[in-house]
MOPAC internal coordinates of N, CA, C and O (Angstrom, degrees):
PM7 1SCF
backbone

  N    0.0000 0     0.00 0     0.00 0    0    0    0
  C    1.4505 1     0.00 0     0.00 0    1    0    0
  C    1.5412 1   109.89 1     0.00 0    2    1    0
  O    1.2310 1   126.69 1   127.91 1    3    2    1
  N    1.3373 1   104.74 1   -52.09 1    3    2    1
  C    1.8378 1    95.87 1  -177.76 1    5    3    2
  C    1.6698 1   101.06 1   -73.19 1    6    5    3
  O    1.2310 1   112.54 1   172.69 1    7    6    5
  N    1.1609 1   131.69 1    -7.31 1    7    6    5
  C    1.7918 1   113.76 1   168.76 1    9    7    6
  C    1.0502 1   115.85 1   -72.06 1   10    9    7
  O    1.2310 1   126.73 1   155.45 1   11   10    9
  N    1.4818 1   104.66 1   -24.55 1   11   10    9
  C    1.9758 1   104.50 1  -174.22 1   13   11   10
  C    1.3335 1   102.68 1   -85.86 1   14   13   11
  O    1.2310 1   116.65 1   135.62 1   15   14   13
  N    1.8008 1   123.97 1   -44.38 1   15   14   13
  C    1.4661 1   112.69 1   170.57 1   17   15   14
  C    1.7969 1   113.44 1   -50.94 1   18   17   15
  O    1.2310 1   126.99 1   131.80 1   19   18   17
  N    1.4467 1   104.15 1   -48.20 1   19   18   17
  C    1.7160 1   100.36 1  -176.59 1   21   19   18
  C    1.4584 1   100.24 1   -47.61 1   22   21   19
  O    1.2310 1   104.98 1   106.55 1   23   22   21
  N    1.3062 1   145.38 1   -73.45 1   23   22   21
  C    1.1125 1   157.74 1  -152.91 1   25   23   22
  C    1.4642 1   111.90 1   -62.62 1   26   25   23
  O    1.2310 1   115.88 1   137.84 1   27   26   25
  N    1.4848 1   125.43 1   -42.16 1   27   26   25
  C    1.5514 1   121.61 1   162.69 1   29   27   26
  C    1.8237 1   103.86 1   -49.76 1   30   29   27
  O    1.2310 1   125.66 1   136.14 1   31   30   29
  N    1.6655 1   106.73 1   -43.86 1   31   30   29
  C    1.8879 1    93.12 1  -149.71 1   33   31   30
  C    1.5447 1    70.46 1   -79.89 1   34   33   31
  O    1.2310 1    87.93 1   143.93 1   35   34   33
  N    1.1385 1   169.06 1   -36.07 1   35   34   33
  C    1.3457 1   146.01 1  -158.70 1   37   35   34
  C    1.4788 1    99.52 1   -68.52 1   38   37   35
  O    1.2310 1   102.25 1   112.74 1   39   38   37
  N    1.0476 1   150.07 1   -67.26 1   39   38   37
  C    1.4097 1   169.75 1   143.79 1   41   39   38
  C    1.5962 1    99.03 1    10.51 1   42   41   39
  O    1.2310 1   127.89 1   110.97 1   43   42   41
  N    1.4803 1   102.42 1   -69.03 1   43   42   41
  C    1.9921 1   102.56 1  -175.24 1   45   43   42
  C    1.6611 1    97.52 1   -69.83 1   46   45   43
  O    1.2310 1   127.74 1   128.85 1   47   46   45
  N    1.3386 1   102.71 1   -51.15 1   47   46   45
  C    1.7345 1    88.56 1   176.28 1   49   47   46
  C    1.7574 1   125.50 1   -33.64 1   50   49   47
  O    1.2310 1   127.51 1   143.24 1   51   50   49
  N    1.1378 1   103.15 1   -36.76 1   51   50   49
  C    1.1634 1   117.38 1  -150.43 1   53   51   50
  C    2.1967 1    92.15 1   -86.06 1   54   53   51
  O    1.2310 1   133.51 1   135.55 1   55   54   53
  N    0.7023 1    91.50 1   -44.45 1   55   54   53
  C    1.7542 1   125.08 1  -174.46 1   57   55   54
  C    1.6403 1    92.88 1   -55.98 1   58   57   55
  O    1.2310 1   123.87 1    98.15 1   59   58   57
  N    1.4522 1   110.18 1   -81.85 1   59   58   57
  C    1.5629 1   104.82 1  -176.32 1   61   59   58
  C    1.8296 1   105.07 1   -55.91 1   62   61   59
  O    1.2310 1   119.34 1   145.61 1   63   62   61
  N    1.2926 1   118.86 1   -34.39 1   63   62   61
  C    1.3759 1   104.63 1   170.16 1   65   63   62
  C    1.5416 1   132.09 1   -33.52 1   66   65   63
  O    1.2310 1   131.91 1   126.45 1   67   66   65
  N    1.1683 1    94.60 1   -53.55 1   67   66   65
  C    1.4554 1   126.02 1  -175.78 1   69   67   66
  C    1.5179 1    95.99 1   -52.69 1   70   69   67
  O    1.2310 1   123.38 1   103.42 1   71   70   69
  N    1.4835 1   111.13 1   -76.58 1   71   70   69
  C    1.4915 1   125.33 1  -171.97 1   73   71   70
  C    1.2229 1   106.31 1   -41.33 1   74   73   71
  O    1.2310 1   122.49 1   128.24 1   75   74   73
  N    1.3971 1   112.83 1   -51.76 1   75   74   73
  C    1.4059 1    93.40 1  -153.83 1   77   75   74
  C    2.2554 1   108.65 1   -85.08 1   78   77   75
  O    1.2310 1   122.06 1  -174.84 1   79   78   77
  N    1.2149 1   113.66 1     5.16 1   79   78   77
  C    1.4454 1   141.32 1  -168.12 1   81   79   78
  C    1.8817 1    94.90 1   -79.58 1   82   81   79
  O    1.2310 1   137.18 1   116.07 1   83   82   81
  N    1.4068 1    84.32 1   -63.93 1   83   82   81
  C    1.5865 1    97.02 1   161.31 1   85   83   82
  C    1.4237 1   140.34 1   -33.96 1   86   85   83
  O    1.2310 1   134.69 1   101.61 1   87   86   85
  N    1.8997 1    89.19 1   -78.39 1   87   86   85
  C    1.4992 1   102.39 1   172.21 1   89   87   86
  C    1.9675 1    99.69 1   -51.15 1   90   89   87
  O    1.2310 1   105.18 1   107.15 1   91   90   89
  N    1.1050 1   145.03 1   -72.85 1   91   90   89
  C    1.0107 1   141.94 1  -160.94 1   93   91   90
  C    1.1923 1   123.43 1   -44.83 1   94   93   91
  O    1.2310 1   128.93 1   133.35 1   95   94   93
  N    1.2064 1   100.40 1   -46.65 1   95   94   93
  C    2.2081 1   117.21 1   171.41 1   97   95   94
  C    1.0786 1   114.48 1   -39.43 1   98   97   95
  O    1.2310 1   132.13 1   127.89 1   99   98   97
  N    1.5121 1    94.19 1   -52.11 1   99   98   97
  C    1.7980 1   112.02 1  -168.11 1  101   99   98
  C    1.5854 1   102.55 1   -58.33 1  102  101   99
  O    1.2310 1   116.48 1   124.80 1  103  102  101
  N    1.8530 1   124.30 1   -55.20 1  103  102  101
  C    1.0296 1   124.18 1  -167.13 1  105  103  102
  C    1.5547 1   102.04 1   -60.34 1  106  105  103
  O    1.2310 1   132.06 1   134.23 1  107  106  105
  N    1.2070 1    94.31 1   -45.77 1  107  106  105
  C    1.9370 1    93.77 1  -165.89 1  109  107  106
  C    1.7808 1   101.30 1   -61.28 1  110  109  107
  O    1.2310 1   108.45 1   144.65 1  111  110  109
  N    1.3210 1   139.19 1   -35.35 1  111  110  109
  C    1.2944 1   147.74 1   171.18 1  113  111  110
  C    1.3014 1   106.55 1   -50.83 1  114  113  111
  O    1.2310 1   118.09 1   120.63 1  115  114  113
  N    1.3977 1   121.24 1   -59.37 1  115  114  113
  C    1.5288 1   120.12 1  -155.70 1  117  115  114
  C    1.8361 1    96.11 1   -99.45 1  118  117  115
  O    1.2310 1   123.59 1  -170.00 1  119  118  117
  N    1.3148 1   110.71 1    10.00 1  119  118  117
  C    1.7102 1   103.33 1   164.34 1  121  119  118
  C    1.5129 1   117.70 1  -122.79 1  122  121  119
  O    1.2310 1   129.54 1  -160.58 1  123  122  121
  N    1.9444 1    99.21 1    19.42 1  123  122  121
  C    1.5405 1    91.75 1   158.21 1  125  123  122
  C    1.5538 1    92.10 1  -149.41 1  126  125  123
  O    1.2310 1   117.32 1  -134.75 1  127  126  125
  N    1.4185 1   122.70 1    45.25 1  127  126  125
  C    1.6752 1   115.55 1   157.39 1  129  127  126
  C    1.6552 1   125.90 1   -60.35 1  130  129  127
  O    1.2310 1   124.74 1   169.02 1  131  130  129
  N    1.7437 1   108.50 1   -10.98 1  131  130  129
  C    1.0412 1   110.40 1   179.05 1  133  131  130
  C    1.5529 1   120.31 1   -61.39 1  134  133  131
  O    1.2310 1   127.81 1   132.08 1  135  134  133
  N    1.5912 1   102.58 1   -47.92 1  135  134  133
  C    1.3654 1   107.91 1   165.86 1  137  135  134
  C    1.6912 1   137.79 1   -81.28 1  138  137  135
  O    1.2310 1   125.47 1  -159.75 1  139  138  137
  N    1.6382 1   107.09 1    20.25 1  139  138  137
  C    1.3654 1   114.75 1   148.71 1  141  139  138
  C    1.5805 1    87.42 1   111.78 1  142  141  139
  O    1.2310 1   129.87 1   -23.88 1  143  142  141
  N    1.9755 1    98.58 1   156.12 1  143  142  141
  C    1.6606 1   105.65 1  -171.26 1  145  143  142
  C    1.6570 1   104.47 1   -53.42 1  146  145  143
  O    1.2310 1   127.60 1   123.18 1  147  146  145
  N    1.8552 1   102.98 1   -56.82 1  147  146  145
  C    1.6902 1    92.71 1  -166.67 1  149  147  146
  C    1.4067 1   112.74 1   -65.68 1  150  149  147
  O    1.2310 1   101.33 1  -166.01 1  151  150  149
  N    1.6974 1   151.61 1    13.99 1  151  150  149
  C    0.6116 1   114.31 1   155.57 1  153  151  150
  C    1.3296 1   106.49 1  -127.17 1  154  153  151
  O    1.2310 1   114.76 1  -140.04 1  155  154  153
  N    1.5760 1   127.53 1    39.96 1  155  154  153
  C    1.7641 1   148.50 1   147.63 1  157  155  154
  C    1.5309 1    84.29 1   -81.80 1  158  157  155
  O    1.2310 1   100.65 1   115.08 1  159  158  157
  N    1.2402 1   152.73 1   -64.92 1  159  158  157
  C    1.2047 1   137.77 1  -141.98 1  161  159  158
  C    1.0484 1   116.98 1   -95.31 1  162  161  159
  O    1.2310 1   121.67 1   162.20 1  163  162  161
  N    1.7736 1   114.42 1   -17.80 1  163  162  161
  C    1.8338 1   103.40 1   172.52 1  165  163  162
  C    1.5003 1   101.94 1   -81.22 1  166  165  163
  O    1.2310 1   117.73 1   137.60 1  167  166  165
  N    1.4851 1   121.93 1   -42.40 1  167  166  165
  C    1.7535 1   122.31 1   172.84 1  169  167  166
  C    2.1259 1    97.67 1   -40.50 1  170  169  167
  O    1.2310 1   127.34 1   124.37 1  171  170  169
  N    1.3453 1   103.47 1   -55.63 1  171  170  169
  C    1.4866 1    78.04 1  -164.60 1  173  171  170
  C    1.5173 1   110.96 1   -69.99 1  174  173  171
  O    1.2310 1   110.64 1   141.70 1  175  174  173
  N    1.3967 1   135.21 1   -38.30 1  175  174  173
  C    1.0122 1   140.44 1   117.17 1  177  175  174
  C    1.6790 1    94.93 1    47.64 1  178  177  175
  O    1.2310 1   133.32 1    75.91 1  179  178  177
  N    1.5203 1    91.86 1  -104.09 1  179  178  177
  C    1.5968 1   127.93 1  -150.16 1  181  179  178
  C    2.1487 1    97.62 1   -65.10 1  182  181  179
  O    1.2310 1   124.11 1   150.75 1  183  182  181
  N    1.0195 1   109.72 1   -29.25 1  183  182  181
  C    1.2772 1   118.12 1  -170.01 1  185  183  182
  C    1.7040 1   103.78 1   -86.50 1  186  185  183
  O    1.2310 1   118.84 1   161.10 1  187  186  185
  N    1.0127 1   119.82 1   -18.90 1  187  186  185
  C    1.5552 1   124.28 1  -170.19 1  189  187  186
  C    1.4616 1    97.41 1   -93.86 1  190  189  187
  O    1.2310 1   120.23 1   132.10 1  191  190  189
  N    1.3835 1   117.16 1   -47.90 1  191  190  189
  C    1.3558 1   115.59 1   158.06 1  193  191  190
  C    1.0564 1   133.14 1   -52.34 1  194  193  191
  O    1.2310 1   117.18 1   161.01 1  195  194  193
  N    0.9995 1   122.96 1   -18.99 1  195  194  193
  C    1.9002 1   123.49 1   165.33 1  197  195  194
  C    1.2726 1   119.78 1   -99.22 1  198  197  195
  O    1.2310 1   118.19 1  -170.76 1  199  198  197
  N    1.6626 1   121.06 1     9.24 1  199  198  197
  C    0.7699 1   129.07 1   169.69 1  201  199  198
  C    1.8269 1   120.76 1  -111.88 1  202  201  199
  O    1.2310 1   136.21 1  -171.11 1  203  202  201
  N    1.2485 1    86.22 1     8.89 1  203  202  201
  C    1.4943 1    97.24 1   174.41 1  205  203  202
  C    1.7586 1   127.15 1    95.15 1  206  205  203
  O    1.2310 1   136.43 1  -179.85 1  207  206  205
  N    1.5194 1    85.79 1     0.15 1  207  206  205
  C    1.8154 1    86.03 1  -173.96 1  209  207  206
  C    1.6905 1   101.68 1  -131.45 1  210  209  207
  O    1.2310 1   115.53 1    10.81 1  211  210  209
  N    1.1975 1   126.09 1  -169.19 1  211  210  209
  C    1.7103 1   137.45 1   174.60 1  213  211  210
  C    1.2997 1   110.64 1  -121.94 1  214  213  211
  O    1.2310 1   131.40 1   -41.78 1  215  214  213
  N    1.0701 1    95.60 1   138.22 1  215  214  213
  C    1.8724 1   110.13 1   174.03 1  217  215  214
  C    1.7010 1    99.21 1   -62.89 1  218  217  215
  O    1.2310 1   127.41 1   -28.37 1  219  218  217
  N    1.0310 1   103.34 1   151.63 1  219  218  217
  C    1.5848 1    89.34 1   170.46 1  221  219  218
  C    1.9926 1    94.35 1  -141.00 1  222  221  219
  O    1.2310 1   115.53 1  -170.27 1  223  222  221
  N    1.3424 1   126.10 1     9.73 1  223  222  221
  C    1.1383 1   137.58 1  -133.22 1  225  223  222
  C    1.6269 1   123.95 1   178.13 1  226  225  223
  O    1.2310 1   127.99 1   -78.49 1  227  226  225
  N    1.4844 1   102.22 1   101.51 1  227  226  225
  C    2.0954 1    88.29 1  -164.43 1  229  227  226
  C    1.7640 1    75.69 1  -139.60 1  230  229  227
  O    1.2310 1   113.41 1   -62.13 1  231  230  229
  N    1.2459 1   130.07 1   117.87 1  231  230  229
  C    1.4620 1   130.22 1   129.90 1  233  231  230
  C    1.2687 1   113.85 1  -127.88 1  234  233  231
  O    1.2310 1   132.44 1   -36.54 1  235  234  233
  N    1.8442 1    93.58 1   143.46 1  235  234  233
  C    1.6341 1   121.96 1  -165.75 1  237  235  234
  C    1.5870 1    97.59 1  -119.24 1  238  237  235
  O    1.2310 1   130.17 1   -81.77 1  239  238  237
  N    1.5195 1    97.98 1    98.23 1  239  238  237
  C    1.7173 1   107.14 1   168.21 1  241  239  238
  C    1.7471 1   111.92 1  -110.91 1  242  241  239
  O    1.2310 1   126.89 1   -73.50 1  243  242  241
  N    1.3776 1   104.35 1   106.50 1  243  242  241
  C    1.5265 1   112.96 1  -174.27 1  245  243  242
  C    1.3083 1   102.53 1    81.99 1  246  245  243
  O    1.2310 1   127.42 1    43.79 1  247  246  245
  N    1.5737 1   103.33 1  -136.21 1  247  246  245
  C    1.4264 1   118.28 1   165.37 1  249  247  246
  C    1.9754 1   123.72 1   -77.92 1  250  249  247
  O    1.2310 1   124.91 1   157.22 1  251  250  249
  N    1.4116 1   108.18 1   -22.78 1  251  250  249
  C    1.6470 1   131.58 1   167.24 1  253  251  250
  C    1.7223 1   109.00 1   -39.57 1  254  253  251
  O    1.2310 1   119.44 1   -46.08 1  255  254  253
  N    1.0806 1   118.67 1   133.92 1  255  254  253
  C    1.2048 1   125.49 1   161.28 1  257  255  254
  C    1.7129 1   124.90 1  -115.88 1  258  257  255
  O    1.2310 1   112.69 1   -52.90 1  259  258  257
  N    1.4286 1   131.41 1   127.10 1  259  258  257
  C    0.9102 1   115.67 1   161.90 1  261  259  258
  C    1.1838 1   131.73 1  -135.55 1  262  261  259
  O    1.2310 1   110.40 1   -46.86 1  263  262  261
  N    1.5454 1   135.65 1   133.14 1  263  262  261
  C    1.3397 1   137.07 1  -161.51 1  265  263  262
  C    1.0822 1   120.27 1  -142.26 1  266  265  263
  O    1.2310 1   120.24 1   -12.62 1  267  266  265
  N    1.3652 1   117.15 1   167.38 1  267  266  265
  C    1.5146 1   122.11 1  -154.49 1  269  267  266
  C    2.2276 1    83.90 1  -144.17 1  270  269  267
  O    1.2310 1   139.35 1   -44.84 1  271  270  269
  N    1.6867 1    80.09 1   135.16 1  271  270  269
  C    1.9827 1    84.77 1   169.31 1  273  271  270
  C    1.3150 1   109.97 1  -140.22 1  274  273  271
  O    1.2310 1   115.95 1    -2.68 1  275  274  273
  N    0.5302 1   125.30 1   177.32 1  275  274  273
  C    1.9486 1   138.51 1  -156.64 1  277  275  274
  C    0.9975 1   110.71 1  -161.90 1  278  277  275
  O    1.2310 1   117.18 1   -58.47 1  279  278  277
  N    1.5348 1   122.98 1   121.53 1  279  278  277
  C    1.9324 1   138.47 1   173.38 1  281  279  278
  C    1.6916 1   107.29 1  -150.02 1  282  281  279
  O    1.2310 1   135.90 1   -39.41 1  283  282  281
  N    1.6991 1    86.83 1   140.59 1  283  282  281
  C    1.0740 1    98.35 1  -156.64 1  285  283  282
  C    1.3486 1   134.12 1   120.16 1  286  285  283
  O    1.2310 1   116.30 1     6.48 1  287  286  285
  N    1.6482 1   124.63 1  -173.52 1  287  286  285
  C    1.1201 1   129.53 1  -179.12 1  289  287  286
  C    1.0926 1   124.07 1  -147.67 1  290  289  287
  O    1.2310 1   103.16 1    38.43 1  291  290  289
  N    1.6200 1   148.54 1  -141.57 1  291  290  289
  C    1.1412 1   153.24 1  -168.60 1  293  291  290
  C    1.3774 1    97.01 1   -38.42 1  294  293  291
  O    1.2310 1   133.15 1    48.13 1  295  294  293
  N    1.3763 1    92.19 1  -131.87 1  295  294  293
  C    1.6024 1    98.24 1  -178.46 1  297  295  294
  C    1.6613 1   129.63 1   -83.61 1  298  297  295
  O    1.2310 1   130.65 1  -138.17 1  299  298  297
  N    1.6115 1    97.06 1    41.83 1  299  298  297
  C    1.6883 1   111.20 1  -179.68 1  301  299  298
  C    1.4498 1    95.98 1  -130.80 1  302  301  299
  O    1.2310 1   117.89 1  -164.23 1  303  302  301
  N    1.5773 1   121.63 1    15.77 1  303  302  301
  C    1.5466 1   122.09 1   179.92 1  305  303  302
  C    1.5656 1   104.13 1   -71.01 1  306  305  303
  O    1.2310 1   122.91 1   -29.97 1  307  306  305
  N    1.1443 1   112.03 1   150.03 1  307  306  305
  C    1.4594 1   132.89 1   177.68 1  309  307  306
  C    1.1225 1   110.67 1  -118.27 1  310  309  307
  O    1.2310 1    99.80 1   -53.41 1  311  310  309
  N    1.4295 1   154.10 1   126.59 1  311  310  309
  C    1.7947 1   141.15 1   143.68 1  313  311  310
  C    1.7010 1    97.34 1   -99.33 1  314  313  311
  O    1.2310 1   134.22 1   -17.64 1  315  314  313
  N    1.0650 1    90.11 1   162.36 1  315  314  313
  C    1.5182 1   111.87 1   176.94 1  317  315  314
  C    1.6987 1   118.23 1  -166.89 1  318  317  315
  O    1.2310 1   122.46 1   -62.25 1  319  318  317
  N    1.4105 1   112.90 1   117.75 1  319  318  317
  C    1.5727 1   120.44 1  -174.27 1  321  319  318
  C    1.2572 1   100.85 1  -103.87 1  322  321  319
  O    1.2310 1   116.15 1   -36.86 1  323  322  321
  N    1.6820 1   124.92 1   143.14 1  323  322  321
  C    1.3375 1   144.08 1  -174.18 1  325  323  322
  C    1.5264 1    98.98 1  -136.83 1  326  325  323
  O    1.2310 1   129.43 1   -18.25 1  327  326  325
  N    1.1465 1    99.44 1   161.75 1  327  326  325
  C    1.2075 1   111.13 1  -179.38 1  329  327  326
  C    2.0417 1   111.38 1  -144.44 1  330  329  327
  O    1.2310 1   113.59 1   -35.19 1  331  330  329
  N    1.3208 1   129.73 1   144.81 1  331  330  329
  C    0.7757 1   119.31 1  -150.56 1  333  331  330
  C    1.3024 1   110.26 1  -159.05 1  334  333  331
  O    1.2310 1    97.91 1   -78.62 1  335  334  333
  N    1.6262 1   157.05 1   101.38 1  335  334  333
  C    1.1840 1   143.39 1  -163.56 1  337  335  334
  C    1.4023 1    95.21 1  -175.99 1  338  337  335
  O    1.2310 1   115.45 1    -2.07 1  339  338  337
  N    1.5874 1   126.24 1   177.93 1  339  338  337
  C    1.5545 1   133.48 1  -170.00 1  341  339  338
  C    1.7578 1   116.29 1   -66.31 1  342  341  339
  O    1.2310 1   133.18 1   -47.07 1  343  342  341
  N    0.9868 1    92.13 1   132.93 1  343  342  341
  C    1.6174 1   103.23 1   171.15 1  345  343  342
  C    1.5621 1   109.68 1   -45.13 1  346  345  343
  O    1.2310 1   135.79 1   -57.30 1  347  346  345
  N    1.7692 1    87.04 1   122.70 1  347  346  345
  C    1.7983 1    87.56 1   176.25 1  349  347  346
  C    1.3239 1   105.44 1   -74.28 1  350  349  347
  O    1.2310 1   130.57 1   -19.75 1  351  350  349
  N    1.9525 1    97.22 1   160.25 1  351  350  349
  C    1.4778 1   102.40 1   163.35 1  353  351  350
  C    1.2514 1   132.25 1  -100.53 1  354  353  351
  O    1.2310 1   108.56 1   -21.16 1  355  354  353
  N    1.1594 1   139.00 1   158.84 1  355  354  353
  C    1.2851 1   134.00 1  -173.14 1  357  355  354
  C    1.6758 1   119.34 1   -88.80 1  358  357  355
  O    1.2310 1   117.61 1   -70.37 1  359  358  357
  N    1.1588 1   122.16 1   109.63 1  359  358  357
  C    2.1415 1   118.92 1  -160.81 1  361  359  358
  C    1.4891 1    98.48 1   -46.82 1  362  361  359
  O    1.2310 1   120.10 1   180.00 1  363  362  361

């Protein structure tokens, strides 16, 4: 019983890792598309990595960012895609 509880909280651990690797990439991606995808995607890159997970996923459409991160391992892997670019406006 406590391997299967250990093994769920490893699992969400692993999960918000992901997310939040993501969510961050994305921001760091879509707040330097000015200076071009490869270098929006090594910044998000570098930020997903300190957040504990891997990009696995960087496209820069316009000012839009979208990315995909990955944490974890075997069968406790997580991906998670965010997306991230300027607040729409309303016509």
């Amino acid at each position: 019983m406590f391997g299967a509880v250990l093994g769920l909280g490893h699992a969400v651990v692993v999960r918000h890792r992901a997310a939040g690797g993501a969510d961050m990439a994305a921001l760091a991606a879509a707040d330097h598309w000015a200076r071009g995808t490869a270098a929006a995607c090594a910044r998000a890159d570098r930020v997903a990595r300190a957040q504990g997970a891997r990009l696995t996923r960087c496209v820069i459409v316009g000012d839009v960012s979208d990315v995909s991160a990955v944490s974890g391992g075997g069968p406790f892997a997580a991906e998670v895609r965010a997306r991230a670019g300027p607040a729409a406006t309303r016509p």
